[in-house]
C-alpha positions as CSV (number, residue, x, y, z in Angstrom):
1,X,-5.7,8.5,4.3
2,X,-5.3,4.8,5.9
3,X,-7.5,2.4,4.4
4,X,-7.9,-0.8,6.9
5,X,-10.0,-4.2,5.6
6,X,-11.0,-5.7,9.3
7,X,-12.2,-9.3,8.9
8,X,-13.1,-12.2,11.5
9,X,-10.4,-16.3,10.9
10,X,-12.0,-18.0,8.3
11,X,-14.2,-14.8,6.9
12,X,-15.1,-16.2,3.3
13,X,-15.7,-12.8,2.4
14,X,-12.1,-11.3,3.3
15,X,-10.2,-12.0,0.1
16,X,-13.4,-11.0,-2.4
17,X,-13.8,-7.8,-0.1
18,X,-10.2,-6.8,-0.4
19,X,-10.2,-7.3,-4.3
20,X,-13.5,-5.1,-3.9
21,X,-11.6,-2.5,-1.4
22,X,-8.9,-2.1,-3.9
23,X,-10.7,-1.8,-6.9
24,X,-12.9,0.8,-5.6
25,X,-10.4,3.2,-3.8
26,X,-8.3,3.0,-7.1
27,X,-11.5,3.6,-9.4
28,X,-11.7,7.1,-7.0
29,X,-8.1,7.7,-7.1
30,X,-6.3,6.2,-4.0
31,X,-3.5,4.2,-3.6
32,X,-5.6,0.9,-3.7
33,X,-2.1,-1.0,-2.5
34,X,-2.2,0.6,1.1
35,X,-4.9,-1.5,2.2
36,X,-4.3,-2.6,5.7
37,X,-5.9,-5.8,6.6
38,X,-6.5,-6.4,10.4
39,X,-8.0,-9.7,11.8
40,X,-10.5,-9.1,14.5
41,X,-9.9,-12.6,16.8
42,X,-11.6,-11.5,20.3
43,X,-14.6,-10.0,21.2
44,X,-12.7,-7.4,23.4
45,X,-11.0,-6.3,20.4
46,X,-14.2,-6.3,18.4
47,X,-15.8,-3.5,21.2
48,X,-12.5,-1.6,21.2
49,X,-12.6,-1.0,17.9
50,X,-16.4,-0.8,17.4
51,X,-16.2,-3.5,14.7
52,X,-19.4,-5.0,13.6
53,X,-18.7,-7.6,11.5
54,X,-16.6,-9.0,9.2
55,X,-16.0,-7.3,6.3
56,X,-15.8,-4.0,7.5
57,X,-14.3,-1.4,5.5
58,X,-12.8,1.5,7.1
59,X,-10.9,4.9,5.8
60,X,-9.1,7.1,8.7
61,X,-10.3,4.7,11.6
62,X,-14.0,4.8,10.6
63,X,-16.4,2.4,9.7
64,X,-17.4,3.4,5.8
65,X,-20.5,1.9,6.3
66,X,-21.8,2.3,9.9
67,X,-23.8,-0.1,11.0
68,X,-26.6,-0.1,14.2
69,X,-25.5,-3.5,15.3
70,X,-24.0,-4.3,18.4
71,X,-19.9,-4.7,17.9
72,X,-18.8,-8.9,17.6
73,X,-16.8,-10.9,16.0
74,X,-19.4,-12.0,13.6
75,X,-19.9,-11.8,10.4
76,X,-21.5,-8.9,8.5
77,X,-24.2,-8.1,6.0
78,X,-25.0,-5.5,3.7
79,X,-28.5,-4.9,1.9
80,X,-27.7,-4.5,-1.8
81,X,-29.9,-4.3,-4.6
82,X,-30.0,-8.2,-4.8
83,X,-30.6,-8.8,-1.4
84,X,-29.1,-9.3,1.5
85,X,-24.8,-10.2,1.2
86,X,-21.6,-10.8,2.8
87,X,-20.7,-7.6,0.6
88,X,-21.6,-4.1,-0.1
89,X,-22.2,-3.2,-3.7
90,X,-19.8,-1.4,-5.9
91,X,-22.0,1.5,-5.5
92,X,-22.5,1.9,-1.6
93,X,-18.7,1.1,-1.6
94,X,-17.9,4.1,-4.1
95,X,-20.5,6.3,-2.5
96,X,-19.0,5.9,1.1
97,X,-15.4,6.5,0.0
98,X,-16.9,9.8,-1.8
99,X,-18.8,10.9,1.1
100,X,-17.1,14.0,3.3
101,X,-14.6,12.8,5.9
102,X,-13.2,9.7,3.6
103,X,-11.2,11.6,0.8
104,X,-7.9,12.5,1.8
């Protein structure tokens, strides 16, 4: 399974979601050192690839965590149980690696 981190210049989440990316695949038994990370820098690139927003955290070439937005190079939010973040929880992380499709 590929494991890609896509991320916007300048994300401030990109180096906390990567430490988050790799923690959680090896928690569920991947090889949390094949993390790709791609930087998104057009908006054509952003609808080619469906990315909406920056972190996104995919496994195989999809979106872990779909989201209804538009794509854009923009940055992205996840509803945790805190609030709203730059960052999905540990938990919604976990869950979507779990879920059927992501495990290889």
């Amino acid at each position: 399974m590929d494991f890609e981190l896509r991320t916007i210049p300048g994300c401030p989440n990109a180096v906390p979601a990567l430490e988050l990316f790799r923690a959680v695949l090896a928690a569920e038994g991947f090889h949390a050192e094949h993390v790709t990370v791609r930087e998104i820098s057009s908006e054509r690139e952003a609808e080619e690839l469906q990315f909406h927003g920056s972190p996104s955290f995919i496994a195989g070439g999809n979106d872990l965590i779909p989201a209804d937005s538009a794509p854009a190079l923009s940055c992205r939010l996840y509803r945790t149980g805190n609030g709203v973040t730059g960052l999905p929880s540990v938990e919604l992380l976990r869950t979507a690696v779990r879920a059927p499709g992501s495990s290889a």
